[in-house]
mmCIF file of the N, C-alpha and C atoms, coordinates in Angstrom:
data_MODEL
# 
_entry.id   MODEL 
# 
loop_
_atom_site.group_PDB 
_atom_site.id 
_atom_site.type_symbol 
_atom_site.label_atom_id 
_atom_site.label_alt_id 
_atom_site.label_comp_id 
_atom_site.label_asym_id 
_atom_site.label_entity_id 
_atom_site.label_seq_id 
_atom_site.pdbx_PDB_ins_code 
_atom_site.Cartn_x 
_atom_site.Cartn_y 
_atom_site.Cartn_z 
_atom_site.occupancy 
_atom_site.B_iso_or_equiv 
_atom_site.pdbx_formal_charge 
_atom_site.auth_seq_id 
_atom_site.auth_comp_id 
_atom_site.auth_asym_id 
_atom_site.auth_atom_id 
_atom_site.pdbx_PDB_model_num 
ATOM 1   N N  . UNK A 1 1  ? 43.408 0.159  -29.042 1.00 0.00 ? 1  UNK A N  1 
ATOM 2   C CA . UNK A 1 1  ? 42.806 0.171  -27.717 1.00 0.00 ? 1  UNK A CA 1 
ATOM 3   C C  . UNK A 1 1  ? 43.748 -0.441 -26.668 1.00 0.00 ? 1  UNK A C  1 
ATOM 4   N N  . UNK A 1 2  ? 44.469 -1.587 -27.063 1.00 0.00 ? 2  UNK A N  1 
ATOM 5   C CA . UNK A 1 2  ? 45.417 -2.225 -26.017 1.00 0.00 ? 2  UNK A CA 1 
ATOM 6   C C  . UNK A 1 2  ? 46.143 -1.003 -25.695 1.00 0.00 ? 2  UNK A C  1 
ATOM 7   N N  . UNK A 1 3  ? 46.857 -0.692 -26.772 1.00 0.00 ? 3  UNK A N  1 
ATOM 8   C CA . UNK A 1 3  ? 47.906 0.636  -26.402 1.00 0.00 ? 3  UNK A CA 1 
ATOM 9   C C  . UNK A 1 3  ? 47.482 1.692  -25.105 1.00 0.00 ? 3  UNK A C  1 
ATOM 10  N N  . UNK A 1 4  ? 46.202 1.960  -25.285 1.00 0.00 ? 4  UNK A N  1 
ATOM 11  C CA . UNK A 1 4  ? 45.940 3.129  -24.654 1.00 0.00 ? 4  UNK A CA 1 
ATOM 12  C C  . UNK A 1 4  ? 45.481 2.529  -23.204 1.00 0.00 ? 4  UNK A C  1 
ATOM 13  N N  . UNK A 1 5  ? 45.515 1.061  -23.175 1.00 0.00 ? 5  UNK A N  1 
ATOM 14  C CA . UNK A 1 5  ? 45.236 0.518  -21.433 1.00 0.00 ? 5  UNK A CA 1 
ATOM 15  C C  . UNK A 1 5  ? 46.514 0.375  -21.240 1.00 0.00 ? 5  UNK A C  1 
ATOM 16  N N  . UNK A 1 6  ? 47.361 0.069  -21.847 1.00 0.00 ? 6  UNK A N  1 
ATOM 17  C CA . UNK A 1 6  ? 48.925 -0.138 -21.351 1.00 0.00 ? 6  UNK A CA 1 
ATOM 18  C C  . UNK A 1 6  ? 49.327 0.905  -20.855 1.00 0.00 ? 6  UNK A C  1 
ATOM 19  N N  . UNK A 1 7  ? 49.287 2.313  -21.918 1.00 0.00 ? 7  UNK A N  1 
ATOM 20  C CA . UNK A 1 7  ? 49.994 3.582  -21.316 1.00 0.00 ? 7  UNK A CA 1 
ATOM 21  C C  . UNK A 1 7  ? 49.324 3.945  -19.948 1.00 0.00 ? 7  UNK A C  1 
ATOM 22  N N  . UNK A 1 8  ? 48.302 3.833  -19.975 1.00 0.00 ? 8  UNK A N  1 
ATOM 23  C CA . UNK A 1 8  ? 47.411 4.035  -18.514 1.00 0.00 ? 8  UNK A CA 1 
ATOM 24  C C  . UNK A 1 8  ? 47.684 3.172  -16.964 1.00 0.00 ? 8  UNK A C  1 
ATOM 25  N N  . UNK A 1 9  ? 47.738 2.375  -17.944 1.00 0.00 ? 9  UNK A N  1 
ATOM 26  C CA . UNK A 1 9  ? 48.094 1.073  -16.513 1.00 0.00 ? 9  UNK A CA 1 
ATOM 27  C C  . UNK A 1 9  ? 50.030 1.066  -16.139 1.00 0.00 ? 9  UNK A C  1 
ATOM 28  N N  . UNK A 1 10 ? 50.777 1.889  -17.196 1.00 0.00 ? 10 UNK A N  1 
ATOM 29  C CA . UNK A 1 10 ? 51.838 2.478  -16.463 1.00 0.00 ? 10 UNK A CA 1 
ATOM 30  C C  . UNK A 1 10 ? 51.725 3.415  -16.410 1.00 0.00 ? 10 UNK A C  1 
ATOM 31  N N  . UNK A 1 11 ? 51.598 4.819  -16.521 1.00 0.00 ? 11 UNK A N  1 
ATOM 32  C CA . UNK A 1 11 ? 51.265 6.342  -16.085 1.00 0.00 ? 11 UNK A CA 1 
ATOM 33  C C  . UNK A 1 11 ? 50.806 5.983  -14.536 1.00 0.00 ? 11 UNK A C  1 
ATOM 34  N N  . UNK A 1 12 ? 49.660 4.708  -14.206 1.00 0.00 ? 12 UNK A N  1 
ATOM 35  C CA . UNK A 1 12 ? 49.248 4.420  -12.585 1.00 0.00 ? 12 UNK A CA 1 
ATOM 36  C C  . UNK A 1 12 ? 49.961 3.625  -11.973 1.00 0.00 ? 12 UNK A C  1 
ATOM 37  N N  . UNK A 1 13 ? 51.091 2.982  -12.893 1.00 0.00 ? 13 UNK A N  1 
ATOM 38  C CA . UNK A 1 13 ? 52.130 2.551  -12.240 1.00 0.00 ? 13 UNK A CA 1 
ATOM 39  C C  . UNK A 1 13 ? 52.802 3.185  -11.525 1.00 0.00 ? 13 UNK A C  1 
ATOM 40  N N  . UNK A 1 14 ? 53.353 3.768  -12.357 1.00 0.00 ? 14 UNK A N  1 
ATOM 41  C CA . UNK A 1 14 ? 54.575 5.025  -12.261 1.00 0.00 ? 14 UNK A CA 1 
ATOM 42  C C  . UNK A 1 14 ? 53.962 5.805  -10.997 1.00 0.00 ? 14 UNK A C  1 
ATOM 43  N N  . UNK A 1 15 ? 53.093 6.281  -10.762 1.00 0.00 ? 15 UNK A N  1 
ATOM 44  C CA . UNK A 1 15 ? 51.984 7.322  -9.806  1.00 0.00 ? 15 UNK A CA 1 
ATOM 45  C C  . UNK A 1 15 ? 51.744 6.301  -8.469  1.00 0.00 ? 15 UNK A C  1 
ATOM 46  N N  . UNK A 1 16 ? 51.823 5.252  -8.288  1.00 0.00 ? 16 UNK A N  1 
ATOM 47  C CA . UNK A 1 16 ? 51.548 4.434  -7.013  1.00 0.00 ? 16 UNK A CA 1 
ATOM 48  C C  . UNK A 1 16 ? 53.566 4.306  -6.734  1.00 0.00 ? 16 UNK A C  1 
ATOM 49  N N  . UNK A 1 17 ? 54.237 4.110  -7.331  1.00 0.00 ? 17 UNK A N  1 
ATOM 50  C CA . UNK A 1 17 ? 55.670 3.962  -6.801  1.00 0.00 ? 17 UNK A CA 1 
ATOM 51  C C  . UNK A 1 17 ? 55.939 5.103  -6.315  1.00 0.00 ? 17 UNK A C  1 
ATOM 52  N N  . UNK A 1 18 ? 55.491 6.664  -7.295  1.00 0.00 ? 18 UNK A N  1 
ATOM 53  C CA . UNK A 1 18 ? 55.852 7.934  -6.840  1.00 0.00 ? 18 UNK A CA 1 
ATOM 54  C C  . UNK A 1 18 ? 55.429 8.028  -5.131  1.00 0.00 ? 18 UNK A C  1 
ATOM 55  N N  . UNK A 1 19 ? 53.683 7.443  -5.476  1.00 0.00 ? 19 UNK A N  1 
ATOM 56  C CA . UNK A 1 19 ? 53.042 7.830  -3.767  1.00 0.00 ? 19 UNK A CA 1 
ATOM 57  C C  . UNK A 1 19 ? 53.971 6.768  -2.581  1.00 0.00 ? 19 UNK A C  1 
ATOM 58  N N  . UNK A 1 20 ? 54.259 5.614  -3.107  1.00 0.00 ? 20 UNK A N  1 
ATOM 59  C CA . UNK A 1 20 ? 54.621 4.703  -1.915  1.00 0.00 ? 20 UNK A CA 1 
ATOM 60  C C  . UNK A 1 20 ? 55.906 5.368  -1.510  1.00 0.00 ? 20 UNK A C  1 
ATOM 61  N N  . UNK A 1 21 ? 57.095 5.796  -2.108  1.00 0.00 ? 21 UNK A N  1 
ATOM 62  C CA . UNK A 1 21 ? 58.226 6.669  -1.860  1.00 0.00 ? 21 UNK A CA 1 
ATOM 63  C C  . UNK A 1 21 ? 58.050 7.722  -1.465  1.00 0.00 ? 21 UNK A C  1 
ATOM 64  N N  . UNK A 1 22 ? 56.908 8.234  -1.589  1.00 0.00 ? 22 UNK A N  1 
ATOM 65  C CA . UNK A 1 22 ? 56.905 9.438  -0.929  1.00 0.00 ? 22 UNK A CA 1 
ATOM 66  C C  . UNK A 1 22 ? 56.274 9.522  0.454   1.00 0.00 ? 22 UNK A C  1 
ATOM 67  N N  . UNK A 1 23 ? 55.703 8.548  1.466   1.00 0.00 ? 23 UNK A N  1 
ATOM 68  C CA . UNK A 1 23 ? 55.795 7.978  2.511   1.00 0.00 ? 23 UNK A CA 1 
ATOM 69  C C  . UNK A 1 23 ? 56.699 7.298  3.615   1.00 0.00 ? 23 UNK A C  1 
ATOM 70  N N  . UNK A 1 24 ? 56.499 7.775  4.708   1.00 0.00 ? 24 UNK A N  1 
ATOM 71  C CA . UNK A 1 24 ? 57.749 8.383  5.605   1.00 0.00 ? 24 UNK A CA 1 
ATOM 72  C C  . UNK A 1 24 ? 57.450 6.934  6.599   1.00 0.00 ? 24 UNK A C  1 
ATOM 73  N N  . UNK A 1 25 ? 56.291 6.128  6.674   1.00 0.00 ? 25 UNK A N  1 
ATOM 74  C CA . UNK A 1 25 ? 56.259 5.324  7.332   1.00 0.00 ? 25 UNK A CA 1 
ATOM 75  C C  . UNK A 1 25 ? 57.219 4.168  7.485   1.00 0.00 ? 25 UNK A C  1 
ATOM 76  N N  . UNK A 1 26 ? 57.575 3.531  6.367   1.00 0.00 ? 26 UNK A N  1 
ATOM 77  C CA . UNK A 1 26 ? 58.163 1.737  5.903   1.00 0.00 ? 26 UNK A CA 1 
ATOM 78  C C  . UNK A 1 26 ? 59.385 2.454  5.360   1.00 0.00 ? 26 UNK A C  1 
ATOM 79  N N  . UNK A 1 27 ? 60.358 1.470  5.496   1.00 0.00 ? 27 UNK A N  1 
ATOM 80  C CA . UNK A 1 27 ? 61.967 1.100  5.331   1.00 0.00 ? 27 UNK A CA 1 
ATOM 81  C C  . UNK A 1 27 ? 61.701 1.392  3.581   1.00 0.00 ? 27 UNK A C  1 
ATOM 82  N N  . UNK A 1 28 ? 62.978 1.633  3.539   1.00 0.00 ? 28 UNK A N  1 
ATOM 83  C CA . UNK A 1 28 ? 63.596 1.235  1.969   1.00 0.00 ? 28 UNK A CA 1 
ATOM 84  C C  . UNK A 1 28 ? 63.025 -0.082 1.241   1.00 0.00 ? 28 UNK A C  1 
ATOM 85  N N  . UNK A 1 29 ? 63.704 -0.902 1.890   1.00 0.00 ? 29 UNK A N  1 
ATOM 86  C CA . UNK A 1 29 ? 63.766 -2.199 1.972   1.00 0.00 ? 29 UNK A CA 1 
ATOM 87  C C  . UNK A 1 29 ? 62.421 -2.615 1.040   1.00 0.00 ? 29 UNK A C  1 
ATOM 88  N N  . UNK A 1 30 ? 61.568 -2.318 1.865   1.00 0.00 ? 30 UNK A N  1 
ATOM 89  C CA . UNK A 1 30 ? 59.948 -2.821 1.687   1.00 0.00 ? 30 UNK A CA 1 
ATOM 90  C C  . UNK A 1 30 ? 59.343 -1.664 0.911   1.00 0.00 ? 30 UNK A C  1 
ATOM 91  N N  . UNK A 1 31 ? 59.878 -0.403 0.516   1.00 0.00 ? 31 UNK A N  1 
ATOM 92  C CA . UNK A 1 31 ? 59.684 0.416  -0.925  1.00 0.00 ? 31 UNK A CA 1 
ATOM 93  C C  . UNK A 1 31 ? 59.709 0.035  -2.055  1.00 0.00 ? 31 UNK A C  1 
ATOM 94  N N  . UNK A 1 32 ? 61.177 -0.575 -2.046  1.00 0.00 ? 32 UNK A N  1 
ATOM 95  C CA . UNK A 1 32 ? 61.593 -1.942 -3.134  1.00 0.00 ? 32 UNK A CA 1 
ATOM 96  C C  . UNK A 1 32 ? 60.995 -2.553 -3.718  1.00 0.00 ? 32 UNK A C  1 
ATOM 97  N N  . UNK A 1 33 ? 60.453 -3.537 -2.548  1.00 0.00 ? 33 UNK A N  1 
ATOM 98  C CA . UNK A 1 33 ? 59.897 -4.588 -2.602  1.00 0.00 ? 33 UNK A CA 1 
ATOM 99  C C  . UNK A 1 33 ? 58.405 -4.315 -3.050  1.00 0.00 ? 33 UNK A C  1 
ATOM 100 N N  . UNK A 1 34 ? 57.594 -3.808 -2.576  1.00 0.00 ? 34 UNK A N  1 
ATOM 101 C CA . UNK A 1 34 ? 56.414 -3.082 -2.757  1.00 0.00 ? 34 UNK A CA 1 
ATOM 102 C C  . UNK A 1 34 ? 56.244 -2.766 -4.371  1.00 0.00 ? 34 UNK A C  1 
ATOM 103 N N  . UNK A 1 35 ? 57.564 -1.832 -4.790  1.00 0.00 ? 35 UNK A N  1 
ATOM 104 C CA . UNK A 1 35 ? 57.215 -1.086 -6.342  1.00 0.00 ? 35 UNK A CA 1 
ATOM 105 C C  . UNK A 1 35 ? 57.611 -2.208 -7.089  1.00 0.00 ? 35 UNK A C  1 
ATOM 106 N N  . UNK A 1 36 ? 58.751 -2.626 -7.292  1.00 0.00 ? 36 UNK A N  1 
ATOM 107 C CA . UNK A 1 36 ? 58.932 -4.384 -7.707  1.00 0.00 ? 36 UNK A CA 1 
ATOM 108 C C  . UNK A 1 36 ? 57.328 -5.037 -8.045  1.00 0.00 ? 36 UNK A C  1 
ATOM 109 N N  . UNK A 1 37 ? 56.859 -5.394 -6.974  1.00 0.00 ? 37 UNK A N  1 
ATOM 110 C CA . UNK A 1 37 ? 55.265 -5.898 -7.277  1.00 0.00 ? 37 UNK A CA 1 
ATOM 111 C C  . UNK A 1 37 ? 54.557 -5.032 -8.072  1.00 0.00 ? 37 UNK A C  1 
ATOM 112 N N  . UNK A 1 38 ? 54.356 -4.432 -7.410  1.00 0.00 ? 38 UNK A N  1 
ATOM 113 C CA . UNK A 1 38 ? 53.843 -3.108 -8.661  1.00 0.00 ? 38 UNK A CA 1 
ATOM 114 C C  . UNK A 1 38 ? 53.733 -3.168 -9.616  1.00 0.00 ? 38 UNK A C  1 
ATOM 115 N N  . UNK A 1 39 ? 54.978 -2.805 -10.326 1.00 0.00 ? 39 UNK A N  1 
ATOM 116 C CA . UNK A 1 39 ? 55.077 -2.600 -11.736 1.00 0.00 ? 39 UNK A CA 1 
ATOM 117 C C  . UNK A 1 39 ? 55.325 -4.225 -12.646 1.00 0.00 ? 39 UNK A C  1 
ATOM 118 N N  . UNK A 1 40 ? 55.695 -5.017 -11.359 1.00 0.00 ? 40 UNK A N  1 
ATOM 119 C CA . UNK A 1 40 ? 55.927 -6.283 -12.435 1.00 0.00 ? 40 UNK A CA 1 
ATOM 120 C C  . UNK A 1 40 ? 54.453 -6.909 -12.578 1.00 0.00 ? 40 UNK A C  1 
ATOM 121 N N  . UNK A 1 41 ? 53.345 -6.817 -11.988 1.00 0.00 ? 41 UNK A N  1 
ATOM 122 C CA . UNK A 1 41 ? 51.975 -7.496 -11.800 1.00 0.00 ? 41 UNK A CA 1 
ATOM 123 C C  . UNK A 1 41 ? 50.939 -6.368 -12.171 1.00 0.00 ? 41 UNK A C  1 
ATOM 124 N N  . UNK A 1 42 ? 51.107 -5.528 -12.803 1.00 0.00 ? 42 UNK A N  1 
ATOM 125 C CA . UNK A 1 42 ? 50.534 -4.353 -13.838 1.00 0.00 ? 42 UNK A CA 1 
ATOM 126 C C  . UNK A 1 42 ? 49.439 -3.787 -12.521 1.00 0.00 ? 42 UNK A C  1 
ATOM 127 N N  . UNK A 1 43 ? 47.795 -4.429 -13.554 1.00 0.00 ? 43 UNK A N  1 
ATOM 128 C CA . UNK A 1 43 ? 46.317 -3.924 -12.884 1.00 0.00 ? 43 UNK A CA 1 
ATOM 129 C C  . UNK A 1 43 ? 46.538 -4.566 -11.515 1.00 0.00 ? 43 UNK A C  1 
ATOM 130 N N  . UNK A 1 44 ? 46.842 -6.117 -11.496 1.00 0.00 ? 44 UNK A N  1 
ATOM 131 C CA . UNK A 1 44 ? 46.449 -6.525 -9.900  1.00 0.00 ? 44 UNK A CA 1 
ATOM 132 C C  . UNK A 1 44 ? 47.298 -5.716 -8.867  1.00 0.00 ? 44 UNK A C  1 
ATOM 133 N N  . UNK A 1 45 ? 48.513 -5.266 -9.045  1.00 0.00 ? 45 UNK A N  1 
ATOM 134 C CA . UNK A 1 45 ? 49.593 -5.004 -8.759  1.00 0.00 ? 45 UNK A CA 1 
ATOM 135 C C  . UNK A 1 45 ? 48.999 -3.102 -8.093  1.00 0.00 ? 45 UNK A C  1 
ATOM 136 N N  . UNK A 1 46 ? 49.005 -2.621 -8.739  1.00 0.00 ? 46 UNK A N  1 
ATOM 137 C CA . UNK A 1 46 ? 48.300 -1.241 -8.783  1.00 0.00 ? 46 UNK A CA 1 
ATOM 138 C C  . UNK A 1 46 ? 46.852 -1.603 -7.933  1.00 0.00 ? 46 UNK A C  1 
ATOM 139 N N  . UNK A 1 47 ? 45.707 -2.516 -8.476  1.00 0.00 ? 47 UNK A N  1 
ATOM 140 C CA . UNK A 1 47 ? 44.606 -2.464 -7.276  1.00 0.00 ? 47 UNK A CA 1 
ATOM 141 C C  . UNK A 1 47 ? 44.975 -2.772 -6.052  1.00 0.00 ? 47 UNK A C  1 
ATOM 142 N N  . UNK A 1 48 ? 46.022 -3.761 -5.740  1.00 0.00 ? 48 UNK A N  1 
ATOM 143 C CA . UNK A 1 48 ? 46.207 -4.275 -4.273  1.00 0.00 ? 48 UNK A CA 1 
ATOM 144 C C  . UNK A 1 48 ? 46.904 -3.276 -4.021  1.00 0.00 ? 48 UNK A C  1 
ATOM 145 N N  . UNK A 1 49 ? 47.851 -2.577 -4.751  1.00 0.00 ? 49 UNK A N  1 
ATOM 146 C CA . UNK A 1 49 ? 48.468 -1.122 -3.428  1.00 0.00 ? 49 UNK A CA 1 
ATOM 147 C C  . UNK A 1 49 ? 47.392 -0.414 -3.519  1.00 0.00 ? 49 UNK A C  1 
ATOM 148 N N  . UNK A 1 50 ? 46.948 0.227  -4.304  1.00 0.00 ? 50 UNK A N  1 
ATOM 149 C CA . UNK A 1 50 ? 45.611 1.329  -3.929  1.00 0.00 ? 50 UNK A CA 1 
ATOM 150 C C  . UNK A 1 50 ? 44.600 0.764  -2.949  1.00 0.00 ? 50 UNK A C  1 
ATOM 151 N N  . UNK A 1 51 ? 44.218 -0.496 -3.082  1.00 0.00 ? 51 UNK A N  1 
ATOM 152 C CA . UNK A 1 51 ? 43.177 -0.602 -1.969  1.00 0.00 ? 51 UNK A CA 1 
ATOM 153 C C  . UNK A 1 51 ? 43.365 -1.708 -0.657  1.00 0.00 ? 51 UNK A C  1 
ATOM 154 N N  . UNK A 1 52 ? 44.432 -1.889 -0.761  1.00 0.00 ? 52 UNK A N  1 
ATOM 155 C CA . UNK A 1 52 ? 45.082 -2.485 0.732   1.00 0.00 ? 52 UNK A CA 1 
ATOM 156 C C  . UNK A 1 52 ? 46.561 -2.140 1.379   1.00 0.00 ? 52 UNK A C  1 
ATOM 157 N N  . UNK A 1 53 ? 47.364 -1.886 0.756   1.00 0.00 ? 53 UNK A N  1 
ATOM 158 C CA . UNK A 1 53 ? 48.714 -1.585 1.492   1.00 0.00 ? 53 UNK A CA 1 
ATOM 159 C C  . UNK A 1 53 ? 49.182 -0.052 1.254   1.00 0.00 ? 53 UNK A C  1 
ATOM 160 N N  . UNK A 1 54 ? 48.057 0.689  0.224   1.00 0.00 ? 54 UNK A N  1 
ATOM 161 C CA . UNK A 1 54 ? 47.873 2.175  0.745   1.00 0.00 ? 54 UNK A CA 1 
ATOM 162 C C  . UNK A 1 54 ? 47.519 2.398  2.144   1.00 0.00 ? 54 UNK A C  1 
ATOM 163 N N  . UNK A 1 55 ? 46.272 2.304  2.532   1.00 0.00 ? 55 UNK A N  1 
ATOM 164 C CA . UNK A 1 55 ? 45.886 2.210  4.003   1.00 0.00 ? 55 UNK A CA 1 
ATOM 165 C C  . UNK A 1 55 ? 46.375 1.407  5.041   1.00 0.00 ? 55 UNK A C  1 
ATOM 166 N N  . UNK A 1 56 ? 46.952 0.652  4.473   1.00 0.00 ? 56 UNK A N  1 
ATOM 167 C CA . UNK A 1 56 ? 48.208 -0.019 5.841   1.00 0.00 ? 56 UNK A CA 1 
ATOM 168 C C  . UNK A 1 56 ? 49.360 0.736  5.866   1.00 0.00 ? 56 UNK A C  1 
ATOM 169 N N  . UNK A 1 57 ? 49.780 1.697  4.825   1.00 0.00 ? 57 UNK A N  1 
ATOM 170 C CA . UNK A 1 57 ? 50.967 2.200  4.963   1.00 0.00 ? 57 UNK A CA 1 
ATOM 171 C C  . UNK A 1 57 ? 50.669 3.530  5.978   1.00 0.00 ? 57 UNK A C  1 
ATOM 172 N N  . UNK A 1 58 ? 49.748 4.476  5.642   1.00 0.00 ? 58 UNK A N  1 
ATOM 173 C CA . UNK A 1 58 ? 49.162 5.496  5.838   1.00 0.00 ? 58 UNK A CA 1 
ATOM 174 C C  . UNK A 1 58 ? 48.338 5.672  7.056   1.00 0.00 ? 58 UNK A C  1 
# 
């Protein structure tokens, strides 16, 4: 069961760095910085871009 929240919780990793790069708004810089958090802070990392700095980016 762990296995199959891990692969999930990177497959939505991987899928929130794809979406934040693919946004024309914010610098490089803060792409970086952004997927960095991301992927190093897993679930919290993935809920706070999906439900706060998605809609600030956008």
């Amino acid at each position: 069961m762990a296995k199959i929240v891990y692969w999930v919780g990177l497959a939505l990793a991987i899928w929130c760095v794809y979406d934040l790069f693919t946004t024309k708004t914010i610098g490089v810089f803060w792409k970086i910085l952004i997927s960095i958090a991301i992927l190093s802070c897993s679930w919290i990392g993935l809920l706070l871009y999906y439900f706060i700095f998605r809609n600030m980016i956008k």
